[in-house]
C-alpha positions in Angstrom: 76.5 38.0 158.0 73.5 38.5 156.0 73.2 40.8 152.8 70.8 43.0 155.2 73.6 43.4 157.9 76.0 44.0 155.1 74.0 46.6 154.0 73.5 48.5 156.8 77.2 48.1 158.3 78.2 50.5 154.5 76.3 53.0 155.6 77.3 53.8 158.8 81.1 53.2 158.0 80.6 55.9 155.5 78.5 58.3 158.2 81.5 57.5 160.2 84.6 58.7 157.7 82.3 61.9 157.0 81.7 62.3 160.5 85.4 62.5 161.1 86.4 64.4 157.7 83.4 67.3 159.3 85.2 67.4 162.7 88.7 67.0 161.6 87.6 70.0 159.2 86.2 72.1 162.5 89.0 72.1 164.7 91.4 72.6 161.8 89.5 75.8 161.5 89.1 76.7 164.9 92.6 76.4 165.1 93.0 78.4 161.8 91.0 81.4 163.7 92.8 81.5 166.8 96.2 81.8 164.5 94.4 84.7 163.0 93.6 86.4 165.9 97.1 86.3 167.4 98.1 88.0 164.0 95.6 90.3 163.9 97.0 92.7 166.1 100.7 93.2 164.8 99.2 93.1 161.0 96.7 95.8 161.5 99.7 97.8 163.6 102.1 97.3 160.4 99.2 98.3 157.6 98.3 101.8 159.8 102.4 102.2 159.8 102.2 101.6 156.1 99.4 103.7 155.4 98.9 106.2 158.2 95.6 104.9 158.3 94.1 106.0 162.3 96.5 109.1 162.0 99.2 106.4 162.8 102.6 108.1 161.8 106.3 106.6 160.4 109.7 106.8 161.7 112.9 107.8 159.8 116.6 108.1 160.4 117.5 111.8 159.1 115.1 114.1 157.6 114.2 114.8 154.0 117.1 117.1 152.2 114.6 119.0 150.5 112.9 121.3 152.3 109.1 123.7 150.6 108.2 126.6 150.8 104.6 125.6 152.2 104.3 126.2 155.4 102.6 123.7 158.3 101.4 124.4 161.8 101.5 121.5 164.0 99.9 121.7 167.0 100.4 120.0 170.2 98.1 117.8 172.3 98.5 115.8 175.2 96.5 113.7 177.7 97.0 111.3 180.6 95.2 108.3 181.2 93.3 109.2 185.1 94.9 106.0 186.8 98.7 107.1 185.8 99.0 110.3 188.7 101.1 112.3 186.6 101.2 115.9 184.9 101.8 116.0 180.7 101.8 118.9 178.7 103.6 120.3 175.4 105.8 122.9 176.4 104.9 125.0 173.0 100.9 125.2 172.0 102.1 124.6 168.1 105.2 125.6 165.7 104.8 126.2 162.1 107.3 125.1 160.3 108.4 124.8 156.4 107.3 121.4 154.8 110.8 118.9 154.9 111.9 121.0 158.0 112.8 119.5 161.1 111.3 120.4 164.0 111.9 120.0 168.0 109.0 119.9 170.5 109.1 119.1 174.0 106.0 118.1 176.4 106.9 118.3 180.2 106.2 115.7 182.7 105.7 115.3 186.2 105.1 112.4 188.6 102.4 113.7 191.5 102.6 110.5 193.1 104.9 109.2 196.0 105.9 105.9 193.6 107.9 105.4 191.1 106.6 105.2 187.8 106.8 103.9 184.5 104.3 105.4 181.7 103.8 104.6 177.8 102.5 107.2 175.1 100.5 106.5 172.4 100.0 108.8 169.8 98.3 109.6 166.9 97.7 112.8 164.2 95.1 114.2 162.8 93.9 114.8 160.1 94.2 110.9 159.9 95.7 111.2 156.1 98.4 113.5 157.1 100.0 110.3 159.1 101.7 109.1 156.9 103.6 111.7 155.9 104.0 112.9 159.5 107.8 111.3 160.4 109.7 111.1 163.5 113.1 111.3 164.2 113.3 110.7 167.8 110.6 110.4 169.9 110.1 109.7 174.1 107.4 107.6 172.9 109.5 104.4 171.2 110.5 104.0 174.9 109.1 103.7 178.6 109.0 107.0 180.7 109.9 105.7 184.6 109.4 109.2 186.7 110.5 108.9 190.8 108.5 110.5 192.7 107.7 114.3 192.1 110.4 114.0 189.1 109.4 116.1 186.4 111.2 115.9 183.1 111.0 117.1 179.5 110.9 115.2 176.7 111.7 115.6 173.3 110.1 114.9 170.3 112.4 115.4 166.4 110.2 115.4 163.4 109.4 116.1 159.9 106.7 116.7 157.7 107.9 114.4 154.3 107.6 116.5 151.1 106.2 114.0 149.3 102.7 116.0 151.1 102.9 118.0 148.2 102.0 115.4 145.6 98.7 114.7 147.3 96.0 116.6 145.9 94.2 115.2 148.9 95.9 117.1 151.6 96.1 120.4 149.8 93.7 122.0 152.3 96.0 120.7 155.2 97.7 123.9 156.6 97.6 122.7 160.4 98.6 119.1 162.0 97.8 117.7 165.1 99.9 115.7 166.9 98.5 114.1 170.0 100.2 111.4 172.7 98.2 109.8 175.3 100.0 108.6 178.5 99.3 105.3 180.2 100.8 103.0 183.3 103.2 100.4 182.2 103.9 99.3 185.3 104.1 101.0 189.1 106.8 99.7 191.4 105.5 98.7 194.9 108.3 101.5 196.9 107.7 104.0 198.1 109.2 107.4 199.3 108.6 107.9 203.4 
């Protein structure tokens, strides 16, 4: 081998190992962005549970033992999406309640369809800030809603407005809350009624 081969043969073993380092590096982050993707979904759903942030509101187990004298309307709002075929309404436009109180609603629903089937709420409040202080006991949304045909059904929602509303300067102007589900298909089962 001559000192011109040798030379040139450095070189290129060198392009080579960077070559390799460059795309090891690429697919290593490829793979590194798909991972975040997949996570992307259930982190943003814990931070708007953490921070009411898109209206999103919290759960509890009992309601707050102390209970204000500021009073709260929360109204009542309810849509369907148009390829479920059923009815959904509140049953009560608003209630007003005391701040820390806990409150019952129930929206009313009704399958139109000859099917069976299964429906899933999604639900938000507004104003946006006043979700995280917005807490439900029970709720028909944390489950799946299977109607048979021209069932109807009412379903209860227990909640609370958390006290702690009062040491946020923010929400000082917040005298009404709106609580809005939105219905979609889970699934439709292929019966049905003759």
């Amino acid at each position: 081998m001559s000192l011109a081969d040798t030379l040139t043969a450095q070189p290129n073993e060198q392009a080579q190992k960077q070559h390799r380092f460059v795309g090891l590096l690429l697919v290593g982050m490829v793979v590194a962005m798909v991972g975040v993707s997949y996570a992307a979904v259930p982190l943003y759903k814990i931070f708007c549970q953490v921070t009411g942030y898109g209206g999103t509101t919290n759960t509890a187990d009992v309601a707050p033992t102390t209970v204000l004298d500021r009073m709260i309307t929360v109204r009542f709002d309810s849509n369907v999406n148009r390829s479920l075929a059923w009815d959904f309404a509140p049953a009560q436009v608003s209630q007003e309640l005391k701040v820390g109180e806990t409150g019952l609603a129930f929206f009313r629903a009704t399958n139109l369809s000859d099917k069976v089937l299964v429906g899933t709420a999604t639900f938000n409040v507004t104003p946006q800030a006043a979700g995280y202080y917005f807490n439900k006991i029970d709720c028909f949304c944390f489950t799946e809603q299977v109607l048979q045909p021209g069932e109807t059904v009412d379903m209860p929602v227990t909640y609370f407005i958390d006290p702690e509303i009062a040491d946020d300067k923010n929400l000082d102007y917040v005298h009404t809350i709106t609580l809005s589900y939105t219905f979609f298909p889970k699934q439709a089962a292929a019966t049905t009624v003759n």
